[in-house]
DODODREN-808997 format. One record per atom (N, C-alpha, C): atom name; residue number from 0; x, z negated, y; residue in three letters. Coordinates in pm, 1 decimal, m for minus. Layout:
<atoms>
 name resi     east       up    north resn
   CA  NUM        X        Z        Y  ALA
...
</atoms>
This chain:
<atoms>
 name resi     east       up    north resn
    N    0  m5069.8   1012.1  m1437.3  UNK
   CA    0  m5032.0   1099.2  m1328.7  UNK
    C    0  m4922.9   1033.3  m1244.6  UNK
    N    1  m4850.0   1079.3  m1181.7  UNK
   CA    1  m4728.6   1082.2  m1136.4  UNK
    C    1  m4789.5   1069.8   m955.1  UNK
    N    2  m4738.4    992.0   m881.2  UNK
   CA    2  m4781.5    968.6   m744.8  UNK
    C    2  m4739.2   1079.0   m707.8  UNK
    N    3  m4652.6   1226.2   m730.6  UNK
   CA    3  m4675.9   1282.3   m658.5  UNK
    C    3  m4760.8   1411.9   m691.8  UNK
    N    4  m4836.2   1409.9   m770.4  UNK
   CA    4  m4911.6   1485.4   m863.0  UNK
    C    4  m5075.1   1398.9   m788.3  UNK
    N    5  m5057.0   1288.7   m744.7  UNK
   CA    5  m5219.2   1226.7   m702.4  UNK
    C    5  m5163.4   1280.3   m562.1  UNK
    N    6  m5088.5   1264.8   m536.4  UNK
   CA    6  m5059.5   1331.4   m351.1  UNK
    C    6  m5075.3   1448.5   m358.5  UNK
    N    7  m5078.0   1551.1   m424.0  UNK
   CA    7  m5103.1   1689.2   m421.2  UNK
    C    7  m5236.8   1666.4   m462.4  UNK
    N    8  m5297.9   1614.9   m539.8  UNK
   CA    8  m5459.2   1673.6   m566.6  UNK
    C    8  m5529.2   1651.9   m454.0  UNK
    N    9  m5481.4   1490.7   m357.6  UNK
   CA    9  m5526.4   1448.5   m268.7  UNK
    C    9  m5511.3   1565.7   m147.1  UNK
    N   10  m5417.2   1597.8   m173.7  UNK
   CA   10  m5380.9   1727.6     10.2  UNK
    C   10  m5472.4   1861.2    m53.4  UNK
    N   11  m5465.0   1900.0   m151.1  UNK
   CA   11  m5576.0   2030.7   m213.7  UNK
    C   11  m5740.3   1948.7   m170.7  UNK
    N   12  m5759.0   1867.8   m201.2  UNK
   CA   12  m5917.5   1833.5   m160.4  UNK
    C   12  m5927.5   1824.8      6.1  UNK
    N   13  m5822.8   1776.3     38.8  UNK
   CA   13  m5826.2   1725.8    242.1  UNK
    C   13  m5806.9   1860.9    252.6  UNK
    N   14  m5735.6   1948.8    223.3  UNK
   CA   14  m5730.8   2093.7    284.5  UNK
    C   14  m5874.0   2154.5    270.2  UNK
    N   15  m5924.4   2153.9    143.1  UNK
   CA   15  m6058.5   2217.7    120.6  UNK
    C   15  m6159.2   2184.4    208.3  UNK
    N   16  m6165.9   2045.4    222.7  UNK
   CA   16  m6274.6   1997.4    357.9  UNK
    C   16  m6239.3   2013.4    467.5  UNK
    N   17  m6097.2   2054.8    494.4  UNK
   CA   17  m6073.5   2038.0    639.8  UNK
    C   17  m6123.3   2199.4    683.2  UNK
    N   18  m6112.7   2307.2    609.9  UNK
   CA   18  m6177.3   2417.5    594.4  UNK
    C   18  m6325.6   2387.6    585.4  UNK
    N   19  m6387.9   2384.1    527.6  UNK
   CA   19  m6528.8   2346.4    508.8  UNK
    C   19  m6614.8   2234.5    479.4  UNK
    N   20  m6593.7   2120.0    598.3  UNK
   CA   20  m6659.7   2011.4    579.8  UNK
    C   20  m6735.8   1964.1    525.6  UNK
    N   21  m6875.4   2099.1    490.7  UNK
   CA   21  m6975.7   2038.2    417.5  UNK
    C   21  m6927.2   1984.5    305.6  UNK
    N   22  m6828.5   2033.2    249.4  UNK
   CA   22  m6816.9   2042.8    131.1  UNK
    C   22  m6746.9   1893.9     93.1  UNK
    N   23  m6777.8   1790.6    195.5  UNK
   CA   23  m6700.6   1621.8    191.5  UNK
    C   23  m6830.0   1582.5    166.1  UNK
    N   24  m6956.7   1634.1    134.8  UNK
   CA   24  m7063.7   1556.6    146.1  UNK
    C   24  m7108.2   1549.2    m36.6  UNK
    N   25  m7135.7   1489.8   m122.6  UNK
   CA   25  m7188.4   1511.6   m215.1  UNK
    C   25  m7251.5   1401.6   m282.9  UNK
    N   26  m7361.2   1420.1   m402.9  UNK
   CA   26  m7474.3   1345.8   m461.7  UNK
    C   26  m7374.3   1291.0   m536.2  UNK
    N   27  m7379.4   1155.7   m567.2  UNK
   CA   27  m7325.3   1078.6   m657.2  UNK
    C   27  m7399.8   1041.6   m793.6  UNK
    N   28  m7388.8   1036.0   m919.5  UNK
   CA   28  m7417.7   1058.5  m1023.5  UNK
    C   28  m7487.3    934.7  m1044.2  UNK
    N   29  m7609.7    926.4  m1086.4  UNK
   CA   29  m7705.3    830.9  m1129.9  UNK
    C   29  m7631.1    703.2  m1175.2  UNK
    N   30  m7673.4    608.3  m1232.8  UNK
   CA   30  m7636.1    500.9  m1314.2  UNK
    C   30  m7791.4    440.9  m1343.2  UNK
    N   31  m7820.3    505.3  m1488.4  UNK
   CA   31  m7961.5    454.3  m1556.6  UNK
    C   31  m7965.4    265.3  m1642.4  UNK
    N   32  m7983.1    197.8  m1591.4  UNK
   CA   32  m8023.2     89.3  m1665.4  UNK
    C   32  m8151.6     50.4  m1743.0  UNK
    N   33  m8130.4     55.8  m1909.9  UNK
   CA   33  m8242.0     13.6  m1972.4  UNK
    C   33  m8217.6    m97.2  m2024.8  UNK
    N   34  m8325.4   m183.9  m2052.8  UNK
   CA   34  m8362.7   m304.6  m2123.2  UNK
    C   34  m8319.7   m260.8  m2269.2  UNK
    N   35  m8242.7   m372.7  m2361.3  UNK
   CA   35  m8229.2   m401.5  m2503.4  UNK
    C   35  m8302.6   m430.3  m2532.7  UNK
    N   36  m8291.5   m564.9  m2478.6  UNK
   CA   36  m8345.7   m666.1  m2617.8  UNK
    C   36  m8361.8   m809.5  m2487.9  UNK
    N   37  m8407.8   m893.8  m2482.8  UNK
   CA   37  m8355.6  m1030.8  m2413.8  UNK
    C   37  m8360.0  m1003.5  m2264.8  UNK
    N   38  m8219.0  m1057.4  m2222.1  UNK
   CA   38  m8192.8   m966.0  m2111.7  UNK
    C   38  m8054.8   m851.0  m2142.0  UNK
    N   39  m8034.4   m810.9  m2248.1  UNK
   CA   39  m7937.6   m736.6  m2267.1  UNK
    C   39  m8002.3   m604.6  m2211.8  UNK
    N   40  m7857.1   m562.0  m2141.8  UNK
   CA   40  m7887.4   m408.8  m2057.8  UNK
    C   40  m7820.0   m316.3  m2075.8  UNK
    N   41  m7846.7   m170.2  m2117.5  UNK
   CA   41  m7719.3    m75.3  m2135.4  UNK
    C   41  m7747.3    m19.4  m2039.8  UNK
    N   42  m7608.0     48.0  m1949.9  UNK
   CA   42  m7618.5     91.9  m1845.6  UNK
    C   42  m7555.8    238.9  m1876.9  UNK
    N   43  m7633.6    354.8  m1831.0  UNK
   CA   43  m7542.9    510.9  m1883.1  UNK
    C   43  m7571.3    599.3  m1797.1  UNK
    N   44  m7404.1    667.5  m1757.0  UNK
   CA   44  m7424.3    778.3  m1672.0  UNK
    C   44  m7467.4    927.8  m1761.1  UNK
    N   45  m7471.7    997.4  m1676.0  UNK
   CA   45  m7526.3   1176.5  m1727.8  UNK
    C   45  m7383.7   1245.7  m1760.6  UNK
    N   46  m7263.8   1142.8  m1762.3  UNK
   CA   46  m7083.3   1205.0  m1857.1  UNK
    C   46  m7135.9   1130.0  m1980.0  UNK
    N   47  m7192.8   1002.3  m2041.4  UNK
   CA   47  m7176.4    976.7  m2152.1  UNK
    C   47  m7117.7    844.4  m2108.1  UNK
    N   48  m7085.2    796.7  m1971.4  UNK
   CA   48  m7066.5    665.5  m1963.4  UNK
    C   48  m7127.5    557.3  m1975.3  UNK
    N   49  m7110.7    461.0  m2057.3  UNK
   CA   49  m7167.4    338.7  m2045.4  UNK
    C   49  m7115.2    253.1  m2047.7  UNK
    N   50  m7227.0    102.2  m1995.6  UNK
   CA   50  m7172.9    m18.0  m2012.6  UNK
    C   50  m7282.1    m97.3  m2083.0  UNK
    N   51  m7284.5   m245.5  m2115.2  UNK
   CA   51  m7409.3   m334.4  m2083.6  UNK
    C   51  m7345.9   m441.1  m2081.8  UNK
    N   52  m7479.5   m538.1  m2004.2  UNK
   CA   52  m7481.6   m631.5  m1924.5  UNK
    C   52  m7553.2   m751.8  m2028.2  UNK
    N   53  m7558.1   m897.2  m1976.5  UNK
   CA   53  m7619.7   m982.6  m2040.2  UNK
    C   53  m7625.7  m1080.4  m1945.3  UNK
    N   54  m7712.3  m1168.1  m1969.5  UNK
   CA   54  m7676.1  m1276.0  m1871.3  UNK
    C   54  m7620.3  m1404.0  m1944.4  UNK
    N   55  m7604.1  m1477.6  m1951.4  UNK
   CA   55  m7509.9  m1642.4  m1969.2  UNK
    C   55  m7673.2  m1671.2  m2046.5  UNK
    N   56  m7614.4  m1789.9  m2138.2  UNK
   CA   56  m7742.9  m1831.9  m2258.0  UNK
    C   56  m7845.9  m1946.9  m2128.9  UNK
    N   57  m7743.5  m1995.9  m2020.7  UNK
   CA   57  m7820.2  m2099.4  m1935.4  UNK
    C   57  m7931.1  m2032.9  m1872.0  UNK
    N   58  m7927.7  m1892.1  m1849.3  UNK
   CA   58  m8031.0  m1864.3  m1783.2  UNK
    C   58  m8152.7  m1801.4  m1889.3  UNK
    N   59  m8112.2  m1775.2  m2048.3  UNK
   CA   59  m8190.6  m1736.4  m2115.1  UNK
    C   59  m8151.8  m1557.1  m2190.5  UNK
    N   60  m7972.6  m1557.9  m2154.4  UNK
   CA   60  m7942.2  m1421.0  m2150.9  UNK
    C   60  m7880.1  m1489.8  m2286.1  UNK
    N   61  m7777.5  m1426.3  m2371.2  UNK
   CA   61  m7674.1  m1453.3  m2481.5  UNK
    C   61  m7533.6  m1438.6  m2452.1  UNK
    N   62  m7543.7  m1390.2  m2346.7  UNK
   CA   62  m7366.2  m1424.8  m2291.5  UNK
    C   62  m7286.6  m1333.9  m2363.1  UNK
    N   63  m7325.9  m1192.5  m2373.4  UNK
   CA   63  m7280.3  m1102.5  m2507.2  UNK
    C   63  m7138.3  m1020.5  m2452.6  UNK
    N   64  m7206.4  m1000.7  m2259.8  UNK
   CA   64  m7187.8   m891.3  m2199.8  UNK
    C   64  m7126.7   m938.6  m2034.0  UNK
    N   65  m7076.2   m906.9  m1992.7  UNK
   CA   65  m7055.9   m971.0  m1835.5  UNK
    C   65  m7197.5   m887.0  m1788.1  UNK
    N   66  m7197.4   m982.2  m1703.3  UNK
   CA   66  m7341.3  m1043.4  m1597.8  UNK
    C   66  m7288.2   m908.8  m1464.6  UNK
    N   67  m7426.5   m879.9  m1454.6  UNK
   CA   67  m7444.1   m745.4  m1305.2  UNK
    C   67  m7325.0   m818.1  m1200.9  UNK
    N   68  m7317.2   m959.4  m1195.7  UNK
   CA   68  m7265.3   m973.8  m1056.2  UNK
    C   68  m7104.7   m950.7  m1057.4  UNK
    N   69  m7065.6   m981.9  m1204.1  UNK
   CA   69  m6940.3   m979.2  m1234.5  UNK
    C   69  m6909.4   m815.0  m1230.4  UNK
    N   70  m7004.6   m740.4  m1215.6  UNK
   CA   70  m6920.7   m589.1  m1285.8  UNK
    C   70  m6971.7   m547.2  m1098.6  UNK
    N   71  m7009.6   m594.1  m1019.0  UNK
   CA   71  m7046.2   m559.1   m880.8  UNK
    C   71  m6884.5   m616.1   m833.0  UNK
    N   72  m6876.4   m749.5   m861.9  UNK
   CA   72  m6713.9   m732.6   m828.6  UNK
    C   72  m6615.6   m698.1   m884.2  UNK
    N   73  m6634.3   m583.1  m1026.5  UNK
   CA   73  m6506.6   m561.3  m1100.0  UNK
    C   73  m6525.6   m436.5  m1034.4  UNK
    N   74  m6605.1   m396.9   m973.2  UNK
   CA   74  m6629.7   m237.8   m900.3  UNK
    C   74  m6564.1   m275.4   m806.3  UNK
    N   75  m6571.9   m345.1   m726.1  UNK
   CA   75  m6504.0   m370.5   m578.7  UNK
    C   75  m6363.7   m376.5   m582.3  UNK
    N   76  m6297.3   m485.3   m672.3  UNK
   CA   76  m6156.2   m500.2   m766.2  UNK
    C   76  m6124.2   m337.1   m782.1  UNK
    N   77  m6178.9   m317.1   m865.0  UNK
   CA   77  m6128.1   m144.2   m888.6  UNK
    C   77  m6127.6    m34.6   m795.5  UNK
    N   78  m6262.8    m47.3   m719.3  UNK
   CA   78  m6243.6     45.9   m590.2  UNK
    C   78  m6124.1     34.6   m516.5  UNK
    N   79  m6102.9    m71.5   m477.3  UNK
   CA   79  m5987.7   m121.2   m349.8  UNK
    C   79  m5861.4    m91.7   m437.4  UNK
    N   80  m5809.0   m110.2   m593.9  UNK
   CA   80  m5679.5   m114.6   m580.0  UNK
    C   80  m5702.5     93.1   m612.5  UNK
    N   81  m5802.1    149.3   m667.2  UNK
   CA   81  m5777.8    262.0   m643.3  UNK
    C   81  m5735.7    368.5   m541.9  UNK
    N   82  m5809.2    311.8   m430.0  UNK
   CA   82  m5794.2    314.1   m305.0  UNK
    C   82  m5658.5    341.9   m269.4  UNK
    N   83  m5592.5    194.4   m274.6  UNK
   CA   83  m5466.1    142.9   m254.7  UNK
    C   83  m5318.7    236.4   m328.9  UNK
    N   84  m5403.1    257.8   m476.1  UNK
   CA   84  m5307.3    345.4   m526.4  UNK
    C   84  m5290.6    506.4   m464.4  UNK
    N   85  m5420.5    541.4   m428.8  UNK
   CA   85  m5409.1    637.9   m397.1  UNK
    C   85  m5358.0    668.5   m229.6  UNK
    N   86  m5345.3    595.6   m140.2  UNK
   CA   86  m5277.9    546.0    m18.0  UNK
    C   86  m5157.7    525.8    m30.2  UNK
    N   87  m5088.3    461.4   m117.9  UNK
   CA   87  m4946.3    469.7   m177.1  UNK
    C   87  m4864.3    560.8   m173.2  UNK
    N   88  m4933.5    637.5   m271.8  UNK
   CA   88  m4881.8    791.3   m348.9  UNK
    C   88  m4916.9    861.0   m195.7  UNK
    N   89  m5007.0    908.1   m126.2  UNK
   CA   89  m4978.8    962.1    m14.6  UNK
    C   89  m4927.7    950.1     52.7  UNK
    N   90  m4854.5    819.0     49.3  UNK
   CA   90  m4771.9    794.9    145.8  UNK
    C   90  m4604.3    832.6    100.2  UNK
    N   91  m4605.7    821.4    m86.9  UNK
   CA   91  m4474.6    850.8   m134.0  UNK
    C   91  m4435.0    712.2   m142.4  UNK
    N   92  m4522.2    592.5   m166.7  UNK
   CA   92  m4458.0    450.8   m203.7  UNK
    C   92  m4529.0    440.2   m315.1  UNK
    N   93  m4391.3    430.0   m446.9  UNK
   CA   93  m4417.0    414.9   m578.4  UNK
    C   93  m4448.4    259.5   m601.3  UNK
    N   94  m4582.6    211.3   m625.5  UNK
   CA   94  m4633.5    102.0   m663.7  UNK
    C   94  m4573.2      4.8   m811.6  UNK
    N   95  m4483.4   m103.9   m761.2  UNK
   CA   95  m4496.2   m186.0   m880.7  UNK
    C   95  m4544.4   m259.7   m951.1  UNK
    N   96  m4603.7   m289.4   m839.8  UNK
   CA   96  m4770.4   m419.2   m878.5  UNK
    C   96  m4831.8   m430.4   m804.0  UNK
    N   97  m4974.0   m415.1   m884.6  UNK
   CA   97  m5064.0   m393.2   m809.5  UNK
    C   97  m5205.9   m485.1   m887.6  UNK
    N   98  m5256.2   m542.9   m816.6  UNK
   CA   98  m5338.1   m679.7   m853.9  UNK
    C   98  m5442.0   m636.6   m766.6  UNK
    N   99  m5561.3   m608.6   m798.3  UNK
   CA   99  m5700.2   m720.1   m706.5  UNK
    C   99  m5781.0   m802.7   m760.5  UNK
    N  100  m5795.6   m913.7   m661.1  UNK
   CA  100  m5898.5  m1017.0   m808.5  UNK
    C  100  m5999.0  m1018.5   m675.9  UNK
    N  101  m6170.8  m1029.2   m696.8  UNK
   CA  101  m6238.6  m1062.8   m606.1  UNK
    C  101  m6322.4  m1153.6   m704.3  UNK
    N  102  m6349.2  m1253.6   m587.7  UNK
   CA  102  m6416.8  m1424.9   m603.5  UNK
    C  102  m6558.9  m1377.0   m488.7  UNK
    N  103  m6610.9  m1435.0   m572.3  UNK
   CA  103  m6763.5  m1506.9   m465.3  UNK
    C  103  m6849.1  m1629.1   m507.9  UNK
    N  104  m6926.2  m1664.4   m452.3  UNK
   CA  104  m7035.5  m1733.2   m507.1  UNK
    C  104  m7145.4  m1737.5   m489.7  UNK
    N  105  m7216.4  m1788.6   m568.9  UNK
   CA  105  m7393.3  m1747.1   m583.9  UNK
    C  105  m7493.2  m1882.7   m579.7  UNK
    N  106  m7600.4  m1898.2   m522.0  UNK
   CA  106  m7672.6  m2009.4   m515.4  UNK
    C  106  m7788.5  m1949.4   m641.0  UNK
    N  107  m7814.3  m2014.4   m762.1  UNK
   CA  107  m7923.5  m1955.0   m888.7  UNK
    C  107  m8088.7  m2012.7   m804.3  UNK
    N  108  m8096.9  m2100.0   m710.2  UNK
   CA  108  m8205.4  m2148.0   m679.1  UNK
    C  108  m8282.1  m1957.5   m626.9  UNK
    N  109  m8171.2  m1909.1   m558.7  UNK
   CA  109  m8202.6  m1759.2   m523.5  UNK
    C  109  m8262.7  m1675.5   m631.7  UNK
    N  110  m8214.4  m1626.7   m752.5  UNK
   CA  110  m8248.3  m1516.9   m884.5  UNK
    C  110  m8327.0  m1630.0   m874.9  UNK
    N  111  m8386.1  m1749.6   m911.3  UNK
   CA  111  m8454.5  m1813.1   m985.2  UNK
    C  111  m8616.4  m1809.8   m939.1  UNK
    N  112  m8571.4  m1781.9   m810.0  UNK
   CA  112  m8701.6  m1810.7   m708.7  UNK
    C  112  m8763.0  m1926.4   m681.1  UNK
    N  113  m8672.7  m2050.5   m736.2  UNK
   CA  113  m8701.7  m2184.3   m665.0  UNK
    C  113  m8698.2  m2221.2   m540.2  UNK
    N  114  m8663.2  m2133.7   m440.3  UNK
   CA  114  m8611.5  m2142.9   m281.9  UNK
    C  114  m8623.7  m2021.0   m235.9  UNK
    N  115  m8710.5  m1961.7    m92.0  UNK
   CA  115  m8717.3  m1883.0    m68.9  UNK
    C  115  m8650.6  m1823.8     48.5  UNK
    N  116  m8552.3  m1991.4     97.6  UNK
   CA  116  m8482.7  m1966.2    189.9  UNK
    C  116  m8336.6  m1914.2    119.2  UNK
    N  117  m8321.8  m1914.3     15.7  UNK
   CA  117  m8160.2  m1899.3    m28.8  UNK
    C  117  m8176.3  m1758.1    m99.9  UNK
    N  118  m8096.4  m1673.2    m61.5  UNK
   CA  118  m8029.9  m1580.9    m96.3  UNK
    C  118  m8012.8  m1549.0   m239.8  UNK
    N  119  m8032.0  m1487.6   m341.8  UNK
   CA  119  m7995.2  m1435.5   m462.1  UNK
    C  119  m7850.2  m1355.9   m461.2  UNK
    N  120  m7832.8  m1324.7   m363.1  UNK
   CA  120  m7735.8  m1200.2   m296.6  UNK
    C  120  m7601.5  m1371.6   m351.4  UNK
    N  121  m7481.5  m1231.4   m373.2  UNK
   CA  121  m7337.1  m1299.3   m361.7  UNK
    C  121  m7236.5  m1328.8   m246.6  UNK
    N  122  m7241.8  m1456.7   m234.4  UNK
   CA  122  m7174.4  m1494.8    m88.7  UNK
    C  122  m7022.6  m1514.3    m92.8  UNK
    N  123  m6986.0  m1550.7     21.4  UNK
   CA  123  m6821.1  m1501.5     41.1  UNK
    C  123  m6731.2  m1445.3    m25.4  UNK
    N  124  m6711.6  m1307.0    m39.6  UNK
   CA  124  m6691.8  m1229.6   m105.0  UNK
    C  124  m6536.7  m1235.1    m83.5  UNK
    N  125  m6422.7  m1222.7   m165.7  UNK
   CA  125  m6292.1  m1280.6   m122.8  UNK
    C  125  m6191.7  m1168.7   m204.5  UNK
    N  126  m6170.9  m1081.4   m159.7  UNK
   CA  126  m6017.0   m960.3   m220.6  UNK
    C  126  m5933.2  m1026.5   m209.8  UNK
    N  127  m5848.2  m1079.9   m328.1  UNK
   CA  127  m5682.6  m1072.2   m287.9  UNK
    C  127  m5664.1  m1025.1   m368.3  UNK
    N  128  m5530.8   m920.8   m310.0  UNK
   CA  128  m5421.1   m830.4   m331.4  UNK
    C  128  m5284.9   m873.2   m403.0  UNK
    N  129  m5253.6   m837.1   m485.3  UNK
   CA  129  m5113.4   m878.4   m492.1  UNK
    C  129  m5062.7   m674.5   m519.3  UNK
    N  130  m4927.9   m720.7   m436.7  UNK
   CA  130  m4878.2   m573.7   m401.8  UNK
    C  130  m4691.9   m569.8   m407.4  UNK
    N  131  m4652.0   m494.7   m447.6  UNK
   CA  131  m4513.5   m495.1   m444.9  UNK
    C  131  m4457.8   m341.8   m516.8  UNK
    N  132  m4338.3   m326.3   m392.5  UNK
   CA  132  m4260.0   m174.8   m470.8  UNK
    C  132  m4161.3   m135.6   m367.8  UNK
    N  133  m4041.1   m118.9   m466.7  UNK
   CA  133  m3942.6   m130.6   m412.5  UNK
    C  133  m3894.3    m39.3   m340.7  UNK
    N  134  m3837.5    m64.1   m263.2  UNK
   CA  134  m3800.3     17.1    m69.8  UNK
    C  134  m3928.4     28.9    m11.2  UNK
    N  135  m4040.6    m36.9    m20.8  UNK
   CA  135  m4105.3    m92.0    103.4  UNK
    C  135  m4132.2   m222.7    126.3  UNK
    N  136  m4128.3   m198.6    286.4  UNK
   CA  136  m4128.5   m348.7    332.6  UNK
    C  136  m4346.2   m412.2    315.7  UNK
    N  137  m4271.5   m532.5    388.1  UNK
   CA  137  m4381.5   m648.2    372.4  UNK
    C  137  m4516.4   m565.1    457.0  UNK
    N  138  m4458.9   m477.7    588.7  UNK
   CA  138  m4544.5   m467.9    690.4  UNK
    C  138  m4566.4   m323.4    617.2  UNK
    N  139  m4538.5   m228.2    523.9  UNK
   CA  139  m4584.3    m81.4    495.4  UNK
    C  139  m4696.1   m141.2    427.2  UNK
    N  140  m4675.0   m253.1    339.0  UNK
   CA  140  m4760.2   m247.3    210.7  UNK
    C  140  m4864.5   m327.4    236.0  UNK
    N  141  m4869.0   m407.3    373.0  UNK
   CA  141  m5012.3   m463.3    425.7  UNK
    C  141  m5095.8   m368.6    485.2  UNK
    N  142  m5002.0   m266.7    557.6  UNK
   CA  142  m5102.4   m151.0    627.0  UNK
    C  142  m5176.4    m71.2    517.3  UNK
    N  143  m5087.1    m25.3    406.0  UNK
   CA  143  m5131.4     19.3    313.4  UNK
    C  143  m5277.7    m15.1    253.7  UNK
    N  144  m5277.0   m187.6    219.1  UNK
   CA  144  m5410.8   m228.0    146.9  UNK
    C  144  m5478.1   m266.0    278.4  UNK
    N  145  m5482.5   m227.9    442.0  UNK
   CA  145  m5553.5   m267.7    504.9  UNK
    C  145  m5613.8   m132.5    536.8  UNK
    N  146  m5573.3    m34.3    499.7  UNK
   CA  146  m5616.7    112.7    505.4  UNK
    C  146  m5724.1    138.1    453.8  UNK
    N  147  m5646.9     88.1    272.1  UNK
   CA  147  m5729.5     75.4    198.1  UNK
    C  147  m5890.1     13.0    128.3  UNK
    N  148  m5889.9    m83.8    212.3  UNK
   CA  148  m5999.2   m191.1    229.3  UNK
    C  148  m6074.8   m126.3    361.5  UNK
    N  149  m6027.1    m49.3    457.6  UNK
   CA  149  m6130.0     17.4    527.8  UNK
    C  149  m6158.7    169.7    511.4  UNK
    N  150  m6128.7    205.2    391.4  UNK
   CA  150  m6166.8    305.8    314.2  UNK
    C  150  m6225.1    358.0    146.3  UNK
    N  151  m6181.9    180.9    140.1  UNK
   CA  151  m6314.3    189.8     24.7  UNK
    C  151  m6436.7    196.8      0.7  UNK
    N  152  m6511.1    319.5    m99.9  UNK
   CA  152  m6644.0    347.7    m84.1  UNK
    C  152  m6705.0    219.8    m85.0  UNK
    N  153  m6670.9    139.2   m230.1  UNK
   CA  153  m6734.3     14.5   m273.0  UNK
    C  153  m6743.1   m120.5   m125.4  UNK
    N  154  m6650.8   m113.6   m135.8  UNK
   CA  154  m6639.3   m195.5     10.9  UNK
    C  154  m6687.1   m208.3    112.7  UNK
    N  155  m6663.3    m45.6    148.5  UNK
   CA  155  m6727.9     10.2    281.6  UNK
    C  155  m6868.6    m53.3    238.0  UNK
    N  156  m6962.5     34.7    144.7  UNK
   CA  156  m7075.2     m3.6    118.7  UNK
    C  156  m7120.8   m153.2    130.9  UNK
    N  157  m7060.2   m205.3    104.7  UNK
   CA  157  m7114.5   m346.0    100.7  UNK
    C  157  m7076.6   m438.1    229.7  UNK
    N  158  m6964.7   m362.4    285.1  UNK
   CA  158  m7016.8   m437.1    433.7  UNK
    C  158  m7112.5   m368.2    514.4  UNK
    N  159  m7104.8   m249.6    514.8  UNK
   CA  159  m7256.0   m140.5    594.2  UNK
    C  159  m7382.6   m109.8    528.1  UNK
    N  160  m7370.7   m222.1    398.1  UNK
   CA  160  m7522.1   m189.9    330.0  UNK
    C  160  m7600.7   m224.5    466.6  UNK
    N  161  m7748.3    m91.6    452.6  UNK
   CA  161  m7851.4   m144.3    574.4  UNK
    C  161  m7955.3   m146.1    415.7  UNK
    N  162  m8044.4   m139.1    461.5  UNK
   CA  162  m8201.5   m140.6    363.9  UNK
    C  162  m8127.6    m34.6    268.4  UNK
    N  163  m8191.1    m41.9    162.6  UNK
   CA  163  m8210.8     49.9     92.0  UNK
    C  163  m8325.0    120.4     34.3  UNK
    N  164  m8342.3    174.6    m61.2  UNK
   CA  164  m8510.7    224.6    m64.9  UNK
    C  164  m8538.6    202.9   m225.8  UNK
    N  165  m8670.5    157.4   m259.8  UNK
   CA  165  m8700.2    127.8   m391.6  UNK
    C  165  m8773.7    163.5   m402.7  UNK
    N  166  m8824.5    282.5   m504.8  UNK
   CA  166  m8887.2    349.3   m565.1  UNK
    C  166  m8968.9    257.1   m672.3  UNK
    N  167  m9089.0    262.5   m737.5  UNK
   CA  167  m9182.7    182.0   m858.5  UNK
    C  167  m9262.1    317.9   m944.7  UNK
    N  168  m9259.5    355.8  m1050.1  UNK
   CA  168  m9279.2    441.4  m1153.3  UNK
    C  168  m9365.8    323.9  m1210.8  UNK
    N  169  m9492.6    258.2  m1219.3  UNK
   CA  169  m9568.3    204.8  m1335.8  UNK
    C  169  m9629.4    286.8  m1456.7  UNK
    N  170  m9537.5    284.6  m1599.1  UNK
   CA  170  m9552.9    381.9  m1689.6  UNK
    C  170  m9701.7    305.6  m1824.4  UNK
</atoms>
């Protein structure tokens, strides 16, 4: 698609809600995870999407598949430069490069349950951007991915995660 072909789908959806708000609210599509084998995991939406997961042989996984934490930040990576692309094109700045890499790190004493003071959760969570396109300046294309980073779902979510709720089915 052509940035100005994502700027028009984008102004047809903002027009539609700006007419009828409810209509900005909607259920987001499952993501079912089952057990393989090991710890191998296939993960599948209700389009026919899938993935699976594995963990590294150190923890007892086969290392087949990238690991939940890696595809939690290839979601974040992807949210933000989608974001970004799509902030671009609304704006009418044709993107030449466009990069996100996100870094964190993890303490295993946490998943392991050797420590009940440490966290399992992924700590300092780190976006960088690489961004460039020609006839805009330094200061369009920071506002741009700073727009963008406070309008990503993935993002958003994970700095305003509160509780969430967990359901148990014993079959």
């Amino acid at each position: 698609m052509t940035a100005g072909t994502i700027r028009e789908a984008q102004e047809k959806v903002a027009d539609t809600i700006a007419q009828d708000p409810a209509k900005a609210r909607v259920k987001n599509s499952p993501a079912t995870a089952a057990l393989e084998h090991g710890l191998k995991i296939r993960v599948t939406g209700p389009r026919g999407e899938a993935i699976e997961t594995d963990m590294p042989a150190a923890v007892g996984g086969e290392g087949s598949a990238a690991n939940p934490g890696w595809l939690l930040r290839a979601g974040l990576a992807s949210c933000t430069a989608t974001v970004i692309a799509m902030r671009a094109a609304r704006l009418g700045v044709a993107l030449d490069t466009l990069e996100v890499s996100v870094e964190s790190e993890s303490d295993n004493r946490g998943m392991l349950g050797l420590d009940d003071t440490v966290s399992a959760g992924l700590a300092g969570l780190r976006t960088r951007v690489r961004i460039g396109a020609a006839g805009a300046d330094g200061m369009q294309l920071q506002e741009i991915v700073r727009w963008a980073d406070a309008h990503s779902p993935v993002a958003c979510t994970l700095r305003e995660a509160g509780e969430g709720k967990l359901d148990v089915e014993v079959v």
